[in-house]
KOLSEBA-180879 format. One record per residue (C-alpha): residue number from 1; residue in three letters; chain; x, y, z. Coordinates in nm, 3 decimals. Example, Ala and Ser with C-alpha at 12.3 -4.5 7.8 and 13.67 -1.06 7.14 Angstrom:
<seq = 1 | type = ALA | mol = A | east = 1.230 | north = -0.450 | up = 0.780>
<seq = 2 | type = SER | mol = A | east = 1.367 | north = -0.106 | up = 0.714>
# end
This chain:
<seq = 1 | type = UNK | mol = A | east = 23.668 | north = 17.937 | up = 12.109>
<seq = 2 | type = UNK | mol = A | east = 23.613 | north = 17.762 | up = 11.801>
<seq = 3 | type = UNK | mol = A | east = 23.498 | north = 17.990 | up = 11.534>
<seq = 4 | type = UNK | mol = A | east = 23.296 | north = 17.737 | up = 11.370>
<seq = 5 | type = UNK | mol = A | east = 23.090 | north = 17.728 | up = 11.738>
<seq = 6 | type = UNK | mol = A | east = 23.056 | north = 18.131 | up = 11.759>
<seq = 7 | type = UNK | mol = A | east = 22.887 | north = 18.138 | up = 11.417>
<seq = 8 | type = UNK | mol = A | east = 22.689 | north = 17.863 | up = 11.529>
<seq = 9 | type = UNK | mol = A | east = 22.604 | north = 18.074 | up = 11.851>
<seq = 10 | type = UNK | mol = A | east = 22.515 | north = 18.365 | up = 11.686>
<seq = 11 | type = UNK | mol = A | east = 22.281 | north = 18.244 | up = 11.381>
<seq = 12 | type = UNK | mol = A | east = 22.033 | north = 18.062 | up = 11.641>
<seq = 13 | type = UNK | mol = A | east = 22.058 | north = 18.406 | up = 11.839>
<seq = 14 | type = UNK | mol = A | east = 21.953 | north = 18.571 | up = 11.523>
<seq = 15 | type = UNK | mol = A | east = 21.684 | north = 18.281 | up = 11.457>
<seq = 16 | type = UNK | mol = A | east = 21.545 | north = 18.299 | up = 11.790>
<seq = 17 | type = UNK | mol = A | east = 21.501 | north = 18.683 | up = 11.744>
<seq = 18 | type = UNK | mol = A | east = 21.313 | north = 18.678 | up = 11.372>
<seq = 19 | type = UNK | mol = A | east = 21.091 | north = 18.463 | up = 11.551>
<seq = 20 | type = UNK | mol = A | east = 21.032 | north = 18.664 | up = 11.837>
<seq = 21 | type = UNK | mol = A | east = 20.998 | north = 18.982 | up = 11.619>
<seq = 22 | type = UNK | mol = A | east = 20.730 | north = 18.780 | up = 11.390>
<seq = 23 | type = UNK | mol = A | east = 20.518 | north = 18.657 | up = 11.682>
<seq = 24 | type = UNK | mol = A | east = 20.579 | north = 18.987 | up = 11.834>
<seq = 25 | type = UNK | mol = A | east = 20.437 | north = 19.180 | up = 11.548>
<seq = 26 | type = UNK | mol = A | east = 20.152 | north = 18.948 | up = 11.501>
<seq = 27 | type = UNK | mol = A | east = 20.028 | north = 19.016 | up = 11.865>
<seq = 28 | type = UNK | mol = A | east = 20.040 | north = 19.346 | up = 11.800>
<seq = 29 | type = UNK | mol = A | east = 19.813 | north = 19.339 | up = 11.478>
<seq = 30 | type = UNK | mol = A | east = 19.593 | north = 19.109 | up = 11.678>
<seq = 31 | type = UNK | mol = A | east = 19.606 | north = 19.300 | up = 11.970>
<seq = 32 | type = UNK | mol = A | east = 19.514 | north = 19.597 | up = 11.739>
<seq = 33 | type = UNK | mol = A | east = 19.251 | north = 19.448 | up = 11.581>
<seq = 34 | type = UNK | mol = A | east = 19.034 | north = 19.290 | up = 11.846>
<seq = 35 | type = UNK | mol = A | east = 19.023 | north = 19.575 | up = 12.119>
<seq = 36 | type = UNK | mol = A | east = 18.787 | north = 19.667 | up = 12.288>
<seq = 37 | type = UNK | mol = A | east = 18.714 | north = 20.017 | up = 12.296>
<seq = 38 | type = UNK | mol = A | east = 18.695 | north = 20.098 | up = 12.698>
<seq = 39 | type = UNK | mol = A | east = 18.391 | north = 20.323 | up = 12.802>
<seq = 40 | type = UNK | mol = A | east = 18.568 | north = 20.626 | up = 13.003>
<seq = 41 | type = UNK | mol = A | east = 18.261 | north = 20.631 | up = 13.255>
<seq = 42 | type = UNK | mol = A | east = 18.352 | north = 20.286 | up = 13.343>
<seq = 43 | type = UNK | mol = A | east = 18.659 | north = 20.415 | up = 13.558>
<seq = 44 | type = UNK | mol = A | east = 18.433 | north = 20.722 | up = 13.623>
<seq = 45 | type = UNK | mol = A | east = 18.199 | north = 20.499 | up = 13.815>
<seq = 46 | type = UNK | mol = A | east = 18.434 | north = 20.295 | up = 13.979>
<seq = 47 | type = UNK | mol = A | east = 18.617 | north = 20.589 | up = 14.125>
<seq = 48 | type = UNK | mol = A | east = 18.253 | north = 20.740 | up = 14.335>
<seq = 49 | type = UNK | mol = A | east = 18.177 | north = 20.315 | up = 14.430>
<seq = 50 | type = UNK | mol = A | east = 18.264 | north = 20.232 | up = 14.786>
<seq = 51 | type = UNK | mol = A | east = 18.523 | north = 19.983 | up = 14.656>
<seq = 52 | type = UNK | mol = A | east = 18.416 | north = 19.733 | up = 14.911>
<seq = 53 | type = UNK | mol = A | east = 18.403 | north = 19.424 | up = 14.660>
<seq = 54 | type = UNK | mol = A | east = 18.111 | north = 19.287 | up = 14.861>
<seq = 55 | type = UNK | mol = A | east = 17.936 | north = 19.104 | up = 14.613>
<seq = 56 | type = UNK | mol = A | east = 17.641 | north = 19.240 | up = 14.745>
<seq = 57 | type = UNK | mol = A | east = 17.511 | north = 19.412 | up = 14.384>
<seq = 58 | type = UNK | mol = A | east = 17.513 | north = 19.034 | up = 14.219>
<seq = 59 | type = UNK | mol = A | east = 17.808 | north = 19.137 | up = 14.037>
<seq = 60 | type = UNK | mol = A | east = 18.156 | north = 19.045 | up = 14.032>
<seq = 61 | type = UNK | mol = A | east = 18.277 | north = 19.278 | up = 14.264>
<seq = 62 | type = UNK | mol = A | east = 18.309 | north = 19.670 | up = 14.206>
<seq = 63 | type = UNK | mol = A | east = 18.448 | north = 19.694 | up = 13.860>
<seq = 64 | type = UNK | mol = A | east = 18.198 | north = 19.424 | up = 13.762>
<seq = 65 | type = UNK | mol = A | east = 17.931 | north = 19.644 | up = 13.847>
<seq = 66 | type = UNK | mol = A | east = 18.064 | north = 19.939 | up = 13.710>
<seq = 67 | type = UNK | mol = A | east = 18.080 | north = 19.774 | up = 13.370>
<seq = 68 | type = UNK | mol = A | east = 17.723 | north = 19.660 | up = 13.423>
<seq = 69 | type = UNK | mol = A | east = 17.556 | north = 19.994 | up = 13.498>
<seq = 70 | type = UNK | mol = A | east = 17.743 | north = 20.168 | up = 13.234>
<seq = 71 | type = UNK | mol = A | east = 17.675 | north = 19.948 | up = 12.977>
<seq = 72 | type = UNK | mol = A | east = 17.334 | north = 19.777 | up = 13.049>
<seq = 73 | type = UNK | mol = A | east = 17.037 | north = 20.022 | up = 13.072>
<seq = 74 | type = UNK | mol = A | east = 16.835 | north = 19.752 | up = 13.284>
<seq = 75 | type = UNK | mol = A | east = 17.107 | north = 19.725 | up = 13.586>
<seq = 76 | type = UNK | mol = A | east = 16.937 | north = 20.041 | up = 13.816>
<seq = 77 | type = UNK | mol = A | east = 17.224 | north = 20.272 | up = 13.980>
<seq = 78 | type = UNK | mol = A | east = 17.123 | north = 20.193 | up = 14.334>
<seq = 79 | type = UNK | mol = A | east = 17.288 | north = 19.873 | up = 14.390>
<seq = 80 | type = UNK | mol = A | east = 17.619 | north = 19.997 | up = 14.585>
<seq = 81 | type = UNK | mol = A | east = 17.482 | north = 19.918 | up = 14.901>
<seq = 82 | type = UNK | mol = A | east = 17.785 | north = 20.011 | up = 15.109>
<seq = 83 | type = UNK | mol = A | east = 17.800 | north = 20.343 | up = 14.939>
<seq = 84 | type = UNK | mol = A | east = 17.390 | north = 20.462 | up = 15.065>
<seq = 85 | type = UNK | mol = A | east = 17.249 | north = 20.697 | up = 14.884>
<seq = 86 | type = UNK | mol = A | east = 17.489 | north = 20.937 | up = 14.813>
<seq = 87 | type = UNK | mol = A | east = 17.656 | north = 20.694 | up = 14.571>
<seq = 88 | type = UNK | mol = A | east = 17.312 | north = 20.604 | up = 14.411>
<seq = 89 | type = UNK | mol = A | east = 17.267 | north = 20.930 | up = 14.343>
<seq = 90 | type = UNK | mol = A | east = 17.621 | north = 20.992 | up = 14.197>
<seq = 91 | type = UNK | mol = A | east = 17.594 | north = 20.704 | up = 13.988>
<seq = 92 | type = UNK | mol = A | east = 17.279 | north = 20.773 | up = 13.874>
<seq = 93 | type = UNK | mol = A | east = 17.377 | north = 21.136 | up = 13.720>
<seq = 94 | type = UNK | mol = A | east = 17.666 | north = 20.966 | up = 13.571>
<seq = 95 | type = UNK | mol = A | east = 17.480 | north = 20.746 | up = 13.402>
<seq = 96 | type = UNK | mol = A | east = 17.162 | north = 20.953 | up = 13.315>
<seq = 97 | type = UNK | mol = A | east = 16.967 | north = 20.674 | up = 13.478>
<seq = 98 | type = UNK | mol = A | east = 16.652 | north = 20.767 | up = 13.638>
<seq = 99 | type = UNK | mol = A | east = 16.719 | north = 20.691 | up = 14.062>
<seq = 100 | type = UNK | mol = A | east = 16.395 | north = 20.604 | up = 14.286>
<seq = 101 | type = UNK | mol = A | east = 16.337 | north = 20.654 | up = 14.618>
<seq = 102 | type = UNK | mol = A | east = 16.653 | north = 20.520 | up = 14.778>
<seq = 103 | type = UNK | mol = A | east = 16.663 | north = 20.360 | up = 15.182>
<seq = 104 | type = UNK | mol = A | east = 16.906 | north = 20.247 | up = 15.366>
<seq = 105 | type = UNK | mol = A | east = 16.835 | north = 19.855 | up = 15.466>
<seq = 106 | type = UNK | mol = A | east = 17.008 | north = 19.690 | up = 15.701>
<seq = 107 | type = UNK | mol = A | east = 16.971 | north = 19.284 | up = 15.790>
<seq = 108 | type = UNK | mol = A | east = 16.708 | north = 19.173 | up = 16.044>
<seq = 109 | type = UNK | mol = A | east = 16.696 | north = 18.829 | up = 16.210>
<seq = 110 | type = UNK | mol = A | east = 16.328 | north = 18.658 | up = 16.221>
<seq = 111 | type = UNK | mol = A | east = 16.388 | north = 18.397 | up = 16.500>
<seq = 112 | type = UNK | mol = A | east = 16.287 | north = 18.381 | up = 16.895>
<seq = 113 | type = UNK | mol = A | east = 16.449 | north = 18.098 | up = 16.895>
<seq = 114 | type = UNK | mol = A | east = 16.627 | north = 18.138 | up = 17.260>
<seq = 115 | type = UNK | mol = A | east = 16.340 | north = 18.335 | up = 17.426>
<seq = 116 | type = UNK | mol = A | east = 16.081 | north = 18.050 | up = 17.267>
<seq = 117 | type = UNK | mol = A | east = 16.292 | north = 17.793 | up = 17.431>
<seq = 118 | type = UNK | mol = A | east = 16.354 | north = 17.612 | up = 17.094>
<seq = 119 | type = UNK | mol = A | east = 16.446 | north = 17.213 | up = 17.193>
<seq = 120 | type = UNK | mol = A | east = 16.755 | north = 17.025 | up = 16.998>
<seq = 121 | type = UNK | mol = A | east = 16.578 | north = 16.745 | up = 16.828>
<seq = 122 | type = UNK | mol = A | east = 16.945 | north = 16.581 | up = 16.804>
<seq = 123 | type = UNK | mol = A | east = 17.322 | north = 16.664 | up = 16.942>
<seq = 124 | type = UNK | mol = A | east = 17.505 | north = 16.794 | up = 16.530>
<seq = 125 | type = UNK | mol = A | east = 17.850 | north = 16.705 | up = 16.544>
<seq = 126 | type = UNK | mol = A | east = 17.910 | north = 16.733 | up = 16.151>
<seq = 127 | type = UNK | mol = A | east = 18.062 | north = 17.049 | up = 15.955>
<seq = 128 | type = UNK | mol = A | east = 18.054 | north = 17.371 | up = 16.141>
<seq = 129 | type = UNK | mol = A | east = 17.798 | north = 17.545 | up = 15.938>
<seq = 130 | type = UNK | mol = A | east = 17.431 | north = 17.647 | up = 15.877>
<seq = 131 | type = UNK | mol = A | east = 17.405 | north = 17.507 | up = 15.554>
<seq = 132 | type = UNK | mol = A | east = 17.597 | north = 17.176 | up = 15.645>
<seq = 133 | type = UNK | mol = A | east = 17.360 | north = 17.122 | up = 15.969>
<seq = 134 | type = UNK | mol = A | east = 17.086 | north = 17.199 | up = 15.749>
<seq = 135 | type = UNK | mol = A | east = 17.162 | north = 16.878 | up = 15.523>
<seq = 136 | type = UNK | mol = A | east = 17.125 | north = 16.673 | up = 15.843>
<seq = 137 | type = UNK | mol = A | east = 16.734 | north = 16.667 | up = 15.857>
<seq = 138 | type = UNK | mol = A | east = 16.697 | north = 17.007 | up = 15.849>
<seq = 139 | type = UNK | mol = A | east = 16.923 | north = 17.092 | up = 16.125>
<seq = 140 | type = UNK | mol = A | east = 16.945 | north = 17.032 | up = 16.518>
<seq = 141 | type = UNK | mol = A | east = 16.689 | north = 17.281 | up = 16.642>
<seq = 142 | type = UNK | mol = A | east = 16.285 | north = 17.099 | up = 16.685>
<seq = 143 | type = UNK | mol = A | east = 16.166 | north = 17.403 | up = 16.475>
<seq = 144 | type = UNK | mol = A | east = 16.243 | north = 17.357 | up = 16.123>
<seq = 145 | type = UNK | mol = A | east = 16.238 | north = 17.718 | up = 16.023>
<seq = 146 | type = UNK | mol = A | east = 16.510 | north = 17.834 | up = 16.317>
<seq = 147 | type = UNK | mol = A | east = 16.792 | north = 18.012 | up = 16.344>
<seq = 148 | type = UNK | mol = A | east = 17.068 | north = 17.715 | up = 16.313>
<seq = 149 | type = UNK | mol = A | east = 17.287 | north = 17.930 | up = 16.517>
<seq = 150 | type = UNK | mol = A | east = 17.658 | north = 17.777 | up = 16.379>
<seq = 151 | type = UNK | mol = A | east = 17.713 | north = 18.158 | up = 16.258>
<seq = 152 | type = UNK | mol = A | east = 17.756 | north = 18.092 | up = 15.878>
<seq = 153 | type = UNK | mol = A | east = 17.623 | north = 18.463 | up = 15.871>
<seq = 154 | type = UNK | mol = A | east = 17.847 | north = 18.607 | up = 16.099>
<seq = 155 | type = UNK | mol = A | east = 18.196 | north = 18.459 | up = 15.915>
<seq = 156 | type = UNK | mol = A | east = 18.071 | north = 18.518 | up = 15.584>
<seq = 157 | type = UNK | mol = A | east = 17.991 | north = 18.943 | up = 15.661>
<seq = 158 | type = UNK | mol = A | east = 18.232 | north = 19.134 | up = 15.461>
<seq = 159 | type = UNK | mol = A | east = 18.179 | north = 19.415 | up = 15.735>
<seq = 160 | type = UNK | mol = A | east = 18.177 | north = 19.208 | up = 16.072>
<seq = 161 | type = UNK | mol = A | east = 17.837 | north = 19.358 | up = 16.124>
<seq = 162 | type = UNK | mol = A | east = 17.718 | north = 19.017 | up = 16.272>
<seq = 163 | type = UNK | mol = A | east = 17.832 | north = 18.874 | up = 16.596>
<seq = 164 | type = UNK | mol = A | east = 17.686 | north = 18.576 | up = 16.762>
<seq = 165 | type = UNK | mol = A | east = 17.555 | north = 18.627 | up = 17.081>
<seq = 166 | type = UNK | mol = A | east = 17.395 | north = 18.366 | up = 17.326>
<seq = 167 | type = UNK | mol = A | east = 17.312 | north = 18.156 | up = 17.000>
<seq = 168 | type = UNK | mol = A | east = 17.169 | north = 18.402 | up = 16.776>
<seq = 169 | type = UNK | mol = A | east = 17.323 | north = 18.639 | up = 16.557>
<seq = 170 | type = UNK | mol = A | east = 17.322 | north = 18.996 | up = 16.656>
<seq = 171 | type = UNK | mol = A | east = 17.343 | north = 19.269 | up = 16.354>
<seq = 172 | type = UNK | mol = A | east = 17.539 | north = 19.591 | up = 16.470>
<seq = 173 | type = UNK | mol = A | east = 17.301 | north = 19.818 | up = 16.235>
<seq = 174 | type = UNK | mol = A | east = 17.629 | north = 20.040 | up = 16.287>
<seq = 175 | type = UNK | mol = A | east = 17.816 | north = 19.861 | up = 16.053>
<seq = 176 | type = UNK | mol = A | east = 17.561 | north = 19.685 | up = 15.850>
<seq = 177 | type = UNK | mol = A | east = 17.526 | north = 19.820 | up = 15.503>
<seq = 178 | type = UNK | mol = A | east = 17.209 | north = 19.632 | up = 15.392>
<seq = 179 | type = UNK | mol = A | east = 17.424 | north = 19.448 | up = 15.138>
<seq = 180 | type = UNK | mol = A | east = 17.227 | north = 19.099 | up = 15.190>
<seq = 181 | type = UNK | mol = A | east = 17.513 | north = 18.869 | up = 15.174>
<seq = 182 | type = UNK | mol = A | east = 17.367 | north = 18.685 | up = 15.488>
<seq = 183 | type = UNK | mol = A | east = 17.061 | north = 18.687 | up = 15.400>
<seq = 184 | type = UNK | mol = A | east = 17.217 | north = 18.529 | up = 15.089>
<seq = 185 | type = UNK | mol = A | east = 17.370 | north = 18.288 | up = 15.257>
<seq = 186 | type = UNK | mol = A | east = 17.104 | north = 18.189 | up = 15.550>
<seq = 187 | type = UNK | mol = A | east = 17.005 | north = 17.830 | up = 15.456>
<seq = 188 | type = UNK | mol = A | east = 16.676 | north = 17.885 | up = 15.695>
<seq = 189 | type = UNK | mol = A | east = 16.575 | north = 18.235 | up = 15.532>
<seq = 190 | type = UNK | mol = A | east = 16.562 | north = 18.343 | up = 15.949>
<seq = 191 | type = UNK | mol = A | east = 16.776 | north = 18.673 | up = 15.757>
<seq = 192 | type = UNK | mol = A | east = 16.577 | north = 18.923 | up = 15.613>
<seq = 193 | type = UNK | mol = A | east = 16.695 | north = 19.322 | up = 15.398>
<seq = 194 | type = UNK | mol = A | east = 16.421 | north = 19.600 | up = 15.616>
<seq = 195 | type = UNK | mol = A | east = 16.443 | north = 19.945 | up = 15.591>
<seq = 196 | type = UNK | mol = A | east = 16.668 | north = 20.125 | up = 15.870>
<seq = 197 | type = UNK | mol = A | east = 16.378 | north = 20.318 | up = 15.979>
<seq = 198 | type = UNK | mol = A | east = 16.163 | north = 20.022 | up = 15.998>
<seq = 199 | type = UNK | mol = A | east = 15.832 | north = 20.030 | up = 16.248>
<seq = 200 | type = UNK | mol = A | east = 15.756 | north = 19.710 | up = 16.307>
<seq = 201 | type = UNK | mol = A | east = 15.931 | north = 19.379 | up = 16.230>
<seq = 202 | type = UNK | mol = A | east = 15.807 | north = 19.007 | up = 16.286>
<seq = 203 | type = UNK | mol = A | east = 16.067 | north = 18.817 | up = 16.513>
<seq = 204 | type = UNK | mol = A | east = 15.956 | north = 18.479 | up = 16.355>
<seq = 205 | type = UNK | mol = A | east = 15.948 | north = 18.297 | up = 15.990>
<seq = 206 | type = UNK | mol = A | east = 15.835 | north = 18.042 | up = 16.085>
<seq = 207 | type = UNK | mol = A | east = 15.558 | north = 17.896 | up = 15.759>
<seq = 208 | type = UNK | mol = A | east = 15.392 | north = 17.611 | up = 16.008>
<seq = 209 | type = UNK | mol = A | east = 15.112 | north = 17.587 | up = 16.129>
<seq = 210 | type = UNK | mol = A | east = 15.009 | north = 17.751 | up = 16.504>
<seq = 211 | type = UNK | mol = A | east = 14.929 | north = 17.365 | up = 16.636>
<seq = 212 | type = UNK | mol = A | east = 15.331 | north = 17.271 | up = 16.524>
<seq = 213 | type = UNK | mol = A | east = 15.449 | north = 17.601 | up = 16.641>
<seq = 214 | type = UNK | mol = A | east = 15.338 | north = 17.547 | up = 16.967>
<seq = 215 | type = UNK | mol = A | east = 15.438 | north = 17.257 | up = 16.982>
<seq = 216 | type = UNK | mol = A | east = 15.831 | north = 17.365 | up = 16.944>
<seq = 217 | type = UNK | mol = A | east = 15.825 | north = 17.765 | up = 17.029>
<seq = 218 | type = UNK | mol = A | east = 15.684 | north = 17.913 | up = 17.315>
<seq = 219 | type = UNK | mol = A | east = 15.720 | north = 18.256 | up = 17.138>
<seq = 220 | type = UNK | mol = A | east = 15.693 | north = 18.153 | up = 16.762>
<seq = 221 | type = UNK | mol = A | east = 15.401 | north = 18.315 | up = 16.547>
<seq = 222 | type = UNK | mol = A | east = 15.082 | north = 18.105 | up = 16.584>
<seq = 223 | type = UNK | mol = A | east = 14.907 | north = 18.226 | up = 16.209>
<seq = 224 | type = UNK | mol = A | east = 14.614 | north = 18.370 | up = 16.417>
<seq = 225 | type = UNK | mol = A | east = 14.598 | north = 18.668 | up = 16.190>
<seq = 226 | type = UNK | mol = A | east = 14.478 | north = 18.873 | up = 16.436>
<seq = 227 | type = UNK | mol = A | east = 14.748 | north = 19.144 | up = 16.328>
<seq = 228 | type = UNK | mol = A | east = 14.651 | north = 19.163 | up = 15.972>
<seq = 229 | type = UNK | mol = A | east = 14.232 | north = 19.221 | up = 16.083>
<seq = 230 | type = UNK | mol = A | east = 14.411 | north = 19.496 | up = 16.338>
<seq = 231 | type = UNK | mol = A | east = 14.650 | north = 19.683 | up = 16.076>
<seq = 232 | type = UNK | mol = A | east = 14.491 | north = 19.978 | up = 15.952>
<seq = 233 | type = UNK | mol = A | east = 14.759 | north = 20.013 | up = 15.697>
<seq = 234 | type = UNK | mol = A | east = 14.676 | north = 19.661 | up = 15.540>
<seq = 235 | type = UNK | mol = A | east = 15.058 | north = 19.634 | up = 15.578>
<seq = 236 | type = UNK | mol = A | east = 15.075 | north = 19.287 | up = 15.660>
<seq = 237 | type = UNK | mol = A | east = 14.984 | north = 18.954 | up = 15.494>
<seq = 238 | type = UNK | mol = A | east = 15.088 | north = 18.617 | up = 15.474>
<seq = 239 | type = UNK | mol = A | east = 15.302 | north = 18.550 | up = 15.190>
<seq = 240 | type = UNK | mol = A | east = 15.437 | north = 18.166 | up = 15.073>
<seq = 241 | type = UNK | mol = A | east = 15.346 | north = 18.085 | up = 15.416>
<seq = 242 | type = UNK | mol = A | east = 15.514 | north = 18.310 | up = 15.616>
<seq = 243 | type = UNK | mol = A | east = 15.373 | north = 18.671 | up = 15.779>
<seq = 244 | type = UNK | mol = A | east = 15.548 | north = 18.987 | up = 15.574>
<seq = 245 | type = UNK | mol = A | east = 15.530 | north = 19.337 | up = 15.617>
<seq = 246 | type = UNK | mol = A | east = 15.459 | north = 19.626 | up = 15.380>
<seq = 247 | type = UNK | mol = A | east = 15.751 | north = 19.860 | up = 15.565>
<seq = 248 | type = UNK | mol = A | east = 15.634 | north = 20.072 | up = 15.253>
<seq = 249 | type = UNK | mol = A | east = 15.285 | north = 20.095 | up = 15.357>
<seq = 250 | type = UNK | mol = A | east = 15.365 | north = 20.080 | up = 15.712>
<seq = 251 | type = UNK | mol = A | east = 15.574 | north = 20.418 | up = 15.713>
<seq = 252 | type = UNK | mol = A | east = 15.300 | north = 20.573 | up = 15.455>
<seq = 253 | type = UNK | mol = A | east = 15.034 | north = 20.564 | up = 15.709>
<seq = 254 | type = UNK | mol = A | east = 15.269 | north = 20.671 | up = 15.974>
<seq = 255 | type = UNK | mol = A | east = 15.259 | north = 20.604 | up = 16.386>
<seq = 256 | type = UNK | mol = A | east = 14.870 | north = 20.740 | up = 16.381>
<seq = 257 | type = UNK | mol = A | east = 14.790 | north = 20.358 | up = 16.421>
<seq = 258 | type = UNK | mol = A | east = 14.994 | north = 20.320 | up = 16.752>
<seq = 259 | type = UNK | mol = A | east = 15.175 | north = 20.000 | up = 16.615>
<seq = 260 | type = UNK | mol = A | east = 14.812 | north = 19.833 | up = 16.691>
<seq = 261 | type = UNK | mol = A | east = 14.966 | north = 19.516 | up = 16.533>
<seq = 262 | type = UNK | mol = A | east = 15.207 | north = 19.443 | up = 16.803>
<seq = 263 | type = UNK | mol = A | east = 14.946 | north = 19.534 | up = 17.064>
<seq = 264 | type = UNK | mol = A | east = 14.685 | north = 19.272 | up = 16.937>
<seq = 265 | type = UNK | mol = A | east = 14.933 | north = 18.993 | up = 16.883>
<seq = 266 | type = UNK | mol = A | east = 14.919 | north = 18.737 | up = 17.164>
<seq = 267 | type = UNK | mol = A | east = 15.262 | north = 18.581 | up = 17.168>
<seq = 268 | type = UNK | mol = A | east = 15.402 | north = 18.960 | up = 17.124>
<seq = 269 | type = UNK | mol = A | east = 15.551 | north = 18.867 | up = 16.796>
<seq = 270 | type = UNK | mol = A | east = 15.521 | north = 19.139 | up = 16.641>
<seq = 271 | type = UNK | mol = A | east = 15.782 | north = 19.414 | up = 16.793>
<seq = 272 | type = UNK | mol = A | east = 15.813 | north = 19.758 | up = 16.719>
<seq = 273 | type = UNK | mol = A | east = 16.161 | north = 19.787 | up = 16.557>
<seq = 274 | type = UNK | mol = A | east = 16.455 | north = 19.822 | up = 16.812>
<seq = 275 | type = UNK | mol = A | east = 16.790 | north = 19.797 | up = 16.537>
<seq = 276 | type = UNK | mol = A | east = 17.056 | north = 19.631 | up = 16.687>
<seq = 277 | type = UNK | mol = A | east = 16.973 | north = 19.562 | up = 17.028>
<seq = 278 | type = UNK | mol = A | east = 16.662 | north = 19.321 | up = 16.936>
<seq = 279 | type = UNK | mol = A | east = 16.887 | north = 19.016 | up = 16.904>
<seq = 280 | type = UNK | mol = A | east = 17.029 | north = 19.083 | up = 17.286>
<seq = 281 | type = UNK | mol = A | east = 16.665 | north = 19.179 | up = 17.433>
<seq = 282 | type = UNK | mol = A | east = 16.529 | north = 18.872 | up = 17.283>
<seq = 283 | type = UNK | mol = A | east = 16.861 | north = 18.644 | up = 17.450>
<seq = 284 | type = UNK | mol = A | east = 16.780 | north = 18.925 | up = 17.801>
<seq = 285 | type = UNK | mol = A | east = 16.405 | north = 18.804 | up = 17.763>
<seq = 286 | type = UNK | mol = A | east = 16.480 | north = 18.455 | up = 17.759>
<seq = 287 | type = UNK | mol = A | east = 16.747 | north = 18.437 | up = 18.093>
# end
């Protein structure tokens, strides 16, 4: 080979390696400079999470969280739903935060729409989803506060704790972890979070009137109030519109009150709480 080529050759070797060595170094002095010191009892936490990368805390997934409970005194230990209580409570001495009561929650669906007989005001034939439908007029169903029923919940559970069943989704309380994701995601709010050990739960959320409720539900809630005069408890009012309960206050007072709510309501709204089979008695109840 010409020699003339070789030297050629070998100074842009030696060029292209002063330049890497420069750059190199001054990454390194960068690199050096800017860090970030990382917090030990960031991994710490991470390691006791469930590492299910839900989304459920509001945070970008586990490590996200992690970050935010270590380093932000506001952001409470409890919010590693798929890890219960005994995570709470781990997090919570490793970050000296103070822990409250803690309960498990698992979703609930307020809707009768199967067993009310709910009517199609129109045949969708759009995009396969809740939230989609609900851009169409606010859905197919004559009650504007139902259950859709396309199963946006169902596909978007990170723990296949929803399955749709006659129409409606059905929550295996098995499996749910109370994370709210579907709730989240349930453009008709028909999802509600309720404690595991819930007494009573309202199988409607409906916020219209009893004349326009009858009118499209045989089974919806008719606002007659007659639960709230009946509660003992005062565990239930009407809140934006729609009938809540207190599960707080509920529990606190404690079965002495015979569920007297359910027993006064006339369209048997009001249920005491049966965890995952209330979906399939309601779709039983309605044949």
């Amino acid at each position: 080979m010409d020699p003339a080529l070789i030297k050629l050759a070998l100074g842009g070797l030696a060029l292209l390696g002063c330049i890497g060595l420069f750059f190199g170094i001054g990454l390194a002095l960068a690199a050096h400079k800017f860090a970030v010191e990382a917090n030990p009892k960031v991994e710490e936490v991470l390691e006791v999470l469930a590492g299910a990368q839900c989304g459920g805390c509001g945070y970008a997934g586990c490590e996200g969280y992690a970050e935010a409970v270590v380093n932000d005194p506001d952001v409470p230990p409890n919010l590693c739903f798929p890890g219960k209580a005994a995570v709470a409570e781990a997090v919570a001495e490793m970050t000296g935060k103070k822990l409250g009561s803690v309960e498990n929650m698992v979703a609930f669906l307020r809707c009768a729409r199967v067993e009310g007989k709910v009517s199609e005001k129109y045949r969708y034939i759009g995009h396969g989803s809740c939230s989609g439908a609900n851009l169409a007029f606010g859905g197919p169903q004559s009650c504007l506060f139902a259950c859709i029923g396309l199963g946006e919940c169902a596909k978007n559970c990170p723990f296949s704790a929803i399955a749709m069943v006659g129409g409606l989704p059905r929550i295996d309380t098995g499996l749910c972890v109370g994370c709210g994701v579907c709730v989240k995601i349930c453009p008709k709010s028909s999802l509600e979070l309720i404690p595991a050990k819930a007494r009573v739960v309202v199988h409607c959320s409906t916020r219209g009137s009893g004349k326009m409720v009858k009118e499209v539900c045989d089974a919806g809630c008719i606002s007659c109030r007659m639960c709230i005069k009946a509660c003992p408890a005062g565990a239930i009012a009407v809140d934006n519109d729609v009938l809540v309960i207190d599960h707080g206050k509920c529990a606190g007072y404690g079965p002495g009150c015979g569920e007297v709510c359910a027993e006064k309501c006339p369209r048997k709204i009001l249920r005491r709480y049966a965890s995952s089979s209330a979906t399939e008695s309601l779709v039983k109840a309605a044949g």
